[in-house]
MIVOSE-960874 format. One record per residue: residue in three letters; x, y, z of N, C-alpha, C in turn. Coordinates in Angstrom, 3 decimals, always signed. Atoms other than C-alpha are relative to their C-alpha. Layout:
N
<site Ala,<X,Y,Z>,<X,Y,Z>,<X,Y,Z>> ...
END
This chain:
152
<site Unk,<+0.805,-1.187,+0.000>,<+0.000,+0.000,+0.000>,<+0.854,+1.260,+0.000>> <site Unk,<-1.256,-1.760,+0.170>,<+3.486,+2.692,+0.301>,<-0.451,+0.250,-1.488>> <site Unk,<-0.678,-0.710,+1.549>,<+3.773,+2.905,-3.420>,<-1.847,+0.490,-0.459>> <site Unk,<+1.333,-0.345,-0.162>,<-0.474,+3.893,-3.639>,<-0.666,+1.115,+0.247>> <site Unk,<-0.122,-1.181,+0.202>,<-0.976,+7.315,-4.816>,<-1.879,+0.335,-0.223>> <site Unk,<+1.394,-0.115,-0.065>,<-4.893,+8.313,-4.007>,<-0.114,+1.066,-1.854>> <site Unk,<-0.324,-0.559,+1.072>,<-3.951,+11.031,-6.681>,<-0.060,-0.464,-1.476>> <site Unk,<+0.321,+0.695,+1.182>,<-3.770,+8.864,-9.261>,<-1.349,-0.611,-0.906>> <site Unk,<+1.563,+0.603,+0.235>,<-7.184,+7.709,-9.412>,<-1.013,+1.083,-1.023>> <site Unk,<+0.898,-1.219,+0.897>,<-8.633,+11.461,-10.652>,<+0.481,+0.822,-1.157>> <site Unk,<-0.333,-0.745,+1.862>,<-8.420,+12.599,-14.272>,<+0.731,+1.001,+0.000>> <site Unk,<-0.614,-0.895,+0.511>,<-5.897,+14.653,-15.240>,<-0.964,+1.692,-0.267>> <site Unk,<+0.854,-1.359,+0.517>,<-7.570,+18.560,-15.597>,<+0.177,+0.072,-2.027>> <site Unk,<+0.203,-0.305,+1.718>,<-6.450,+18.690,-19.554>,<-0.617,-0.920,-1.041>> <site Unk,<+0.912,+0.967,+0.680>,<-7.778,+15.411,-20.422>,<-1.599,+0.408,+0.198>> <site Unk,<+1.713,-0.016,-0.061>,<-11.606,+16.238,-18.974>,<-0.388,+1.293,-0.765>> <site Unk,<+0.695,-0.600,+0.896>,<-11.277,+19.702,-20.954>,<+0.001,+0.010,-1.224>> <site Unk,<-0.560,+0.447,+1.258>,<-9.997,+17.895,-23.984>,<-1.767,-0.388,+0.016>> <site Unk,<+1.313,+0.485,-0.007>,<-13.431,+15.840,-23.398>,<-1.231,+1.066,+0.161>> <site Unk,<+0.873,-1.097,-0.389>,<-15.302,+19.028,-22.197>,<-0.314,+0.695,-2.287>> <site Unk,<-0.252,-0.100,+1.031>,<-14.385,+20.283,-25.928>,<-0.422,-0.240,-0.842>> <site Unk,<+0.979,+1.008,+0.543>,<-15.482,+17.384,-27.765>,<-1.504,+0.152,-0.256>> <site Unk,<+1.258,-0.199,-0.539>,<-18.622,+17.344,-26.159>,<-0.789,+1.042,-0.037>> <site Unk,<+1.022,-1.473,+0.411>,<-19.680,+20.764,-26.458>,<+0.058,+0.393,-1.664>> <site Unk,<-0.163,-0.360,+1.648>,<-18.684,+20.696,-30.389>,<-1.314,-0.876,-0.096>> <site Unk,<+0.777,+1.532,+0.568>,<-20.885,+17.031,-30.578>,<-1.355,+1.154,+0.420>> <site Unk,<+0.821,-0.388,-0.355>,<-23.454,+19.349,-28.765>,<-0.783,+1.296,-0.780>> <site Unk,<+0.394,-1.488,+0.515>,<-23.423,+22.430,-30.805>,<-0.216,-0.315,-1.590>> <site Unk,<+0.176,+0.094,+0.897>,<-23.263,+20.963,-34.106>,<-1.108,-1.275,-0.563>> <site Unk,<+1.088,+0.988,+0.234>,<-25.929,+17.978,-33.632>,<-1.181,+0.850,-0.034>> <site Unk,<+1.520,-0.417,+0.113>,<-29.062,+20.422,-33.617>,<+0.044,+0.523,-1.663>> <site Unk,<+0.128,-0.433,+1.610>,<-27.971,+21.791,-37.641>,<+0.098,-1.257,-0.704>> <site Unk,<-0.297,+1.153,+0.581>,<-26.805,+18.562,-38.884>,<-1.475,-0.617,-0.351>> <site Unk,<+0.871,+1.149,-0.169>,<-29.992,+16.822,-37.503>,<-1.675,+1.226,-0.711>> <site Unk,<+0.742,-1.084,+0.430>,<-32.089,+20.250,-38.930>,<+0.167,-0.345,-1.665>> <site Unk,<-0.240,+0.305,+1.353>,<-30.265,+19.919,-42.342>,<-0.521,-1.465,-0.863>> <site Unk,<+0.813,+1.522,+0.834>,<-31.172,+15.801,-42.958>,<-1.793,+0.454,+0.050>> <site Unk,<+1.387,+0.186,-0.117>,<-34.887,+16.495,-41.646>,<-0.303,+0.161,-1.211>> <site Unk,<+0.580,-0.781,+1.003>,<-35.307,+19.251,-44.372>,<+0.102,-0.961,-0.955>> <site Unk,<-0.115,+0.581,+1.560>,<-33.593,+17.039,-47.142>,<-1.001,-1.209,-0.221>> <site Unk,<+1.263,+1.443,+0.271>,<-35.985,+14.016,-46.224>,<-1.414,+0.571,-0.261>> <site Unk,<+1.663,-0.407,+0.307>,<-38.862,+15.984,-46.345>,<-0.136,+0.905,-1.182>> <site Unk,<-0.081,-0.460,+1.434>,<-38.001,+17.584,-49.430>,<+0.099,-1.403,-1.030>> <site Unk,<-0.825,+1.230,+0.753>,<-36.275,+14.559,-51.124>,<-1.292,-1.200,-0.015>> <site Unk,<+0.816,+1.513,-0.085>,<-38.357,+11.249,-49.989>,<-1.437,+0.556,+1.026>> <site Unk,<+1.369,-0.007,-0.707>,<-41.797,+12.834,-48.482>,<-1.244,-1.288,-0.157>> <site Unk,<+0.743,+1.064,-0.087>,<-44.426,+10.338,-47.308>,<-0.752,+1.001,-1.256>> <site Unk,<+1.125,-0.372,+1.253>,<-47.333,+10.432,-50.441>,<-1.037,+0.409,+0.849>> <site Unk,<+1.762,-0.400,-0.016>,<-50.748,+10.810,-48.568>,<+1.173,+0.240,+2.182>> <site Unk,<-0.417,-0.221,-1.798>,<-50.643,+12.303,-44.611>,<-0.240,-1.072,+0.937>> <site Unk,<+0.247,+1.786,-0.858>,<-50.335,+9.697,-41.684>,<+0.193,+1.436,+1.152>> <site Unk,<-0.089,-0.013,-1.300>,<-49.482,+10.398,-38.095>,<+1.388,-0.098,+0.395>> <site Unk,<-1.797,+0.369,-0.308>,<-45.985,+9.345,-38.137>,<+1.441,+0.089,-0.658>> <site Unk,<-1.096,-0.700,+0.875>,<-43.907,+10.449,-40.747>,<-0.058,+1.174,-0.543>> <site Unk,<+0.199,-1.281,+0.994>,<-43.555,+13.715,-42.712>,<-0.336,+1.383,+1.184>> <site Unk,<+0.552,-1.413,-0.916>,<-43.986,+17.410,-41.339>,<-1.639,-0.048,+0.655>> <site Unk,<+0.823,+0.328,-0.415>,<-47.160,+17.507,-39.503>,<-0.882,+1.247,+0.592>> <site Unk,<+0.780,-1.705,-0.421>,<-49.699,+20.924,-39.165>,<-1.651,-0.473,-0.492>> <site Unk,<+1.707,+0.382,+0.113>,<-53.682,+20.495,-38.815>,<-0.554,+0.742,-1.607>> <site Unk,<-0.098,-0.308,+0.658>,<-53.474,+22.419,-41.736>,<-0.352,-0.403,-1.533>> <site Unk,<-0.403,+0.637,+1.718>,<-51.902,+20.100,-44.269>,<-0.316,-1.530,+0.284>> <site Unk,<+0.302,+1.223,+0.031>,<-53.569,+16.838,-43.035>,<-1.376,-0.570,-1.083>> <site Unk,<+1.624,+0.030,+0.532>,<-57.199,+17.359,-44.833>,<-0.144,-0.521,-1.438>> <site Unk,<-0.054,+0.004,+1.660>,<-55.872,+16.790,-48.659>,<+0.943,-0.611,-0.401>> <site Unk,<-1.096,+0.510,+0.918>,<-53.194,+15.026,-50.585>,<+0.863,+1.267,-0.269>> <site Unk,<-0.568,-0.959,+1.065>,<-52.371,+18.335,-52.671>,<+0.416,+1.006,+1.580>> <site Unk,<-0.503,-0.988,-1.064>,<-52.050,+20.510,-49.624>,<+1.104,-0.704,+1.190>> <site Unk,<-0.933,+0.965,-0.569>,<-49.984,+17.689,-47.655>,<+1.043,+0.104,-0.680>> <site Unk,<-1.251,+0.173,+1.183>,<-47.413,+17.530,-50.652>,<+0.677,+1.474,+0.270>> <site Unk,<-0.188,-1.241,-0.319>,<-47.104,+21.260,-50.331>,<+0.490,+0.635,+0.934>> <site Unk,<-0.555,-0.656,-1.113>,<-46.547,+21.820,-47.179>,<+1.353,-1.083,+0.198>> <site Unk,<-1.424,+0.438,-0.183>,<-43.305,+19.073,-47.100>,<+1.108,+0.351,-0.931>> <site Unk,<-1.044,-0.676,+0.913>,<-41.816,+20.727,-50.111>,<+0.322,+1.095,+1.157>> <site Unk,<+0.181,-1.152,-0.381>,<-42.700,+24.271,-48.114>,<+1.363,-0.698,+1.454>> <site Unk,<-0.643,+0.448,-1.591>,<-41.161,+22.053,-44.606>,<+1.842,-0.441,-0.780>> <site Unk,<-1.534,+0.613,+0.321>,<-38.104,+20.425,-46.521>,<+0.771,+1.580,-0.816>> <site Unk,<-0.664,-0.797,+0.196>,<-37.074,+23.785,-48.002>,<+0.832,+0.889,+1.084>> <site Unk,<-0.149,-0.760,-0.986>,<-37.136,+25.682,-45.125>,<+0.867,+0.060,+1.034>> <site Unk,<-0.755,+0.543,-0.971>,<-35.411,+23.319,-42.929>,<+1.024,-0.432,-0.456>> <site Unk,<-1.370,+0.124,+0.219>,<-32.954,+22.516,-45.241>,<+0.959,+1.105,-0.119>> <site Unk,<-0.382,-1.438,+0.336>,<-32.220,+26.154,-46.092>,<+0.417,+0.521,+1.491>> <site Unk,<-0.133,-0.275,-1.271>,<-31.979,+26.662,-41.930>,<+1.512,-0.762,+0.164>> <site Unk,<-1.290,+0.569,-1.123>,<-29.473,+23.507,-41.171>,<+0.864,+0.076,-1.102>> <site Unk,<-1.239,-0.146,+0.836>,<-27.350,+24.482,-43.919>,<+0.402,+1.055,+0.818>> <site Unk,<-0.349,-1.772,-0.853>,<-26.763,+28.371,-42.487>,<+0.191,-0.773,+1.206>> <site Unk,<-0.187,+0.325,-0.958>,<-26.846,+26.781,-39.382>,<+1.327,-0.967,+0.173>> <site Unk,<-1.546,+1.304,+0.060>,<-24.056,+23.955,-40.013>,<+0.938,+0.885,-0.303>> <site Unk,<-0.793,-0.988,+0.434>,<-21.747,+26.661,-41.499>,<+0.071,+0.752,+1.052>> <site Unk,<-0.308,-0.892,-0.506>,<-22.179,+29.323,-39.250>,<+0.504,-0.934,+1.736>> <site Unk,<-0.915,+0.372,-0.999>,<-21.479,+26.814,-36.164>,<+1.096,-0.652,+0.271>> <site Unk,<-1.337,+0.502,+0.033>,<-19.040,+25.196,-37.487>,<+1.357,+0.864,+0.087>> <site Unk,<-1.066,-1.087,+0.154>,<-17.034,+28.299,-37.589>,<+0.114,+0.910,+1.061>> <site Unk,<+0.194,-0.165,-1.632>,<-17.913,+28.898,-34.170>,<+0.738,-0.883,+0.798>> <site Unk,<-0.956,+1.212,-0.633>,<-16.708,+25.589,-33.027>,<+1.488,-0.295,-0.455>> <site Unk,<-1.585,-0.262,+0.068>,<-13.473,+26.283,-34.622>,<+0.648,+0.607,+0.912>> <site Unk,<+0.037,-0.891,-0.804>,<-13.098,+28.741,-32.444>,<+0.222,-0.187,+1.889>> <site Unk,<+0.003,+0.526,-1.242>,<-13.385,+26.452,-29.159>,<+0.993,-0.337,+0.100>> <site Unk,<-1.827,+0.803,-0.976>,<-9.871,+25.273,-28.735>,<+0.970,+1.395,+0.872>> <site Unk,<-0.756,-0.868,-0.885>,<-8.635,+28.917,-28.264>,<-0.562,+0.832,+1.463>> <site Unk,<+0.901,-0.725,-0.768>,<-11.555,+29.816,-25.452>,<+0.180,-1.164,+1.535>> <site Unk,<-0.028,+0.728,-1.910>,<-11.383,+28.981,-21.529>,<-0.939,-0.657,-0.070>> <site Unk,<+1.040,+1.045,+0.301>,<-13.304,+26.301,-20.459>,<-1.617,+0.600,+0.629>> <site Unk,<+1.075,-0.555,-0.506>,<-16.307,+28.770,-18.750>,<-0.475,+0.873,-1.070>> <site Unk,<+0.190,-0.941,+1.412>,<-16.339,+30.975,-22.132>,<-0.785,-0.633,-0.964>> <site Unk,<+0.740,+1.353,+1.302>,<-16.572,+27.453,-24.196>,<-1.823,-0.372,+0.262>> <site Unk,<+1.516,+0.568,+0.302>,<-19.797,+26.380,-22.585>,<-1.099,+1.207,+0.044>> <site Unk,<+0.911,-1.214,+0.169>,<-21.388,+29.989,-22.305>,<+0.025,-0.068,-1.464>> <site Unk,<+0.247,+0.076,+1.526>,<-20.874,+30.147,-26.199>,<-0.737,-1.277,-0.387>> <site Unk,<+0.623,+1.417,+0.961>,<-22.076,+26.548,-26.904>,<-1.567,+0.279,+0.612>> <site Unk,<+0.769,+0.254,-0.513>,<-24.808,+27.540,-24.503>,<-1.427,+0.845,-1.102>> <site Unk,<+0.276,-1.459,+0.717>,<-25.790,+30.790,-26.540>,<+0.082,-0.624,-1.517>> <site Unk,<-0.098,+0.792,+1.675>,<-25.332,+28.758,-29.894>,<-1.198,-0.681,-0.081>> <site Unk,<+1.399,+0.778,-0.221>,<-28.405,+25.942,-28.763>,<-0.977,+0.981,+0.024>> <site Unk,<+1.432,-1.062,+0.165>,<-30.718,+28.961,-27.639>,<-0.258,+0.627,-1.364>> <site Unk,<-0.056,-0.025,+1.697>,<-30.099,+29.986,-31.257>,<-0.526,-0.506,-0.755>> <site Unk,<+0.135,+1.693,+1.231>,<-30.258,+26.887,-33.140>,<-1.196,-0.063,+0.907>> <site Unk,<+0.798,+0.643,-0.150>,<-33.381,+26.153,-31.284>,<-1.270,+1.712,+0.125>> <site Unk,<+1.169,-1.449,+1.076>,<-35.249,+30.213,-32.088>,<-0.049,-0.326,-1.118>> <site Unk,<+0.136,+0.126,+1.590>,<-34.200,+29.356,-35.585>,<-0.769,-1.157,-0.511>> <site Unk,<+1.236,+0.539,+0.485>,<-36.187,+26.337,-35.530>,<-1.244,+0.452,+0.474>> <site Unk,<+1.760,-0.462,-0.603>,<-39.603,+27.664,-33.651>,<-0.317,+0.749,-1.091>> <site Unk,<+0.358,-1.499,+0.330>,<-39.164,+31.001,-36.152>,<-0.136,-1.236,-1.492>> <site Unk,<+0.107,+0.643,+1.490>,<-38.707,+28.542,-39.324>,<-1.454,-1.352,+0.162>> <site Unk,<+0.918,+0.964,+0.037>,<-41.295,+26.069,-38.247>,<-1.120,+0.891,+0.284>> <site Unk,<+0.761,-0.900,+0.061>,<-43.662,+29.070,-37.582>,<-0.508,+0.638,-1.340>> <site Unk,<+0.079,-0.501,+1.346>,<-43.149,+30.333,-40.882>,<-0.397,-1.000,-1.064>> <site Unk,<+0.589,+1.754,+0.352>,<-44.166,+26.964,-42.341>,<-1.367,+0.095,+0.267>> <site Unk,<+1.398,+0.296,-0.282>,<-47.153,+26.729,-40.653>,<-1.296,+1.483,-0.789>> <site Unk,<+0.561,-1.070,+0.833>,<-48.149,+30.559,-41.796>,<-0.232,-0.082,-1.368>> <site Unk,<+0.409,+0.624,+1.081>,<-47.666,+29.800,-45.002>,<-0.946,-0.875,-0.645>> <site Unk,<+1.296,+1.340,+0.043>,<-50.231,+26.517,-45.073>,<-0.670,+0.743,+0.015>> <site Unk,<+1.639,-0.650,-0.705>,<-52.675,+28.882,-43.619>,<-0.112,+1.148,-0.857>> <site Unk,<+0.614,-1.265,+1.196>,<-52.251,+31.806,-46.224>,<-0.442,-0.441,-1.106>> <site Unk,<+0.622,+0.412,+1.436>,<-52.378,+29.627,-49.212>,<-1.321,-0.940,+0.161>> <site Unk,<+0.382,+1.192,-0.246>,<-54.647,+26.798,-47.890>,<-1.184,+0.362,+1.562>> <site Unk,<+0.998,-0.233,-1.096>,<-58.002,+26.941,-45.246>,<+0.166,-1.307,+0.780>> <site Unk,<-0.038,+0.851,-0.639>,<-58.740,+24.510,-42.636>,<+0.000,-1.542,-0.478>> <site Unk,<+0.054,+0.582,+1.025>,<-60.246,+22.407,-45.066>,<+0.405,-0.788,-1.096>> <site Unk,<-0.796,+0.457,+0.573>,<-57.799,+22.060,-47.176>,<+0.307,+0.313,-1.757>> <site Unk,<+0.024,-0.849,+1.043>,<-58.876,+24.612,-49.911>,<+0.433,+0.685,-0.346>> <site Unk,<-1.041,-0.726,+0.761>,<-57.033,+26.723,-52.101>,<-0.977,+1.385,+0.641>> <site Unk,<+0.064,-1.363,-0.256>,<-57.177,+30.282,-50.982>,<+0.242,+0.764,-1.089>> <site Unk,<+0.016,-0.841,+1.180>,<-57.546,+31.783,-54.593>,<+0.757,+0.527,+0.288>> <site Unk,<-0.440,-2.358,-0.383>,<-57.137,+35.734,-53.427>,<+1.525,-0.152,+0.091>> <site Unk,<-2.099,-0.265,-0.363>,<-53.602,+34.710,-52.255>,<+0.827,-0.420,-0.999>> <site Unk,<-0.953,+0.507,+1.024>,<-52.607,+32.439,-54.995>,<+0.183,+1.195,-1.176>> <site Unk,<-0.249,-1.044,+0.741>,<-53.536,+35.404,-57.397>,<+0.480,+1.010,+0.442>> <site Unk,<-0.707,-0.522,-0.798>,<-52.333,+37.736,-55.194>,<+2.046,+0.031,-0.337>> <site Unk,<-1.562,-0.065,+0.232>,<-48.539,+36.414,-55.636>,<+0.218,-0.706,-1.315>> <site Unk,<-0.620,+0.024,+1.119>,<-48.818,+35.717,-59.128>,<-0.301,+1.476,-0.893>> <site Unk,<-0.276,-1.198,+0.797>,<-49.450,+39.408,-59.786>,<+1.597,+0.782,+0.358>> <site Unk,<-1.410,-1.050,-0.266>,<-46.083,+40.401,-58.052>,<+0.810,-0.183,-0.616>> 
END
């Protein structure tokens, strides 16, 4: 038990902010990544008719085929057009984490999520507005608007 250094037992400080590091990159760049596939699946491979369990989902765009289709183009643009800007701009943020203290790193990663997660409410808001200007409860074409933006 002489040679039995209690010391030894607890992590090194540069290894846990090596891991601290890591972890707040894995953290800051999984909400665009996982923003960017949604959009492309719901652009790319959208379910055909509305269900319950796949595809974008607004009381909106459940009533019709044609207004369902519409709103996952409208959802896969939006959201892909988000976790792109979003993958870029935090990736160039998270570059940025190796030269920042370790109380700086997670205030920025913290301030990055509240971000990344306005930019989806404000883009999934804008989605749903949309359904509802072109499209009634129903699931009817809102003329006035469609002519509307093909006079501009």
């Amino acid at each position: 038990m002489d040679d039995f250094d209690i010391g030894s037992l607890i992590p090194s400080l540069d290894s846990l902010l090596d891991k601290l590091d890591l972890l707040l990159r894995i953290l800051v760049m999984a909400g665009p990544l996982a923003l960017l596939g949604l959009g492309l699946y719901y652009f790319l491979t959208p379910p055909n008719e509305a269900n319950y369990s796949a595809g974008y989902r607004f009381r909106y765009g459940m009533s019709r085929v044609k207004v369902w289709r519409f709103m996952q183009r409208i959802a896969g643009m939006v959201y892909s057009a988000a976790g792109l800007v979003l993958t870029v701009v935090m990736a160039i943020i998270c570059i940025f984490f190796g030269k920042m203290e370790a109380p700086d790193m997670v205030w920025t990663a913290a301030k990055c999520i509240l971000w990344e997660l306005g930019i989806v409410a404000a883009a999934t808001a804008a989605i749903n507005i949309t359904v509802m200007v072109f499209y009634d409860r129903q699931g009817n074409d809102r003329k006035e608007m469609r002519e509307l933006f093909k006079n501009l």
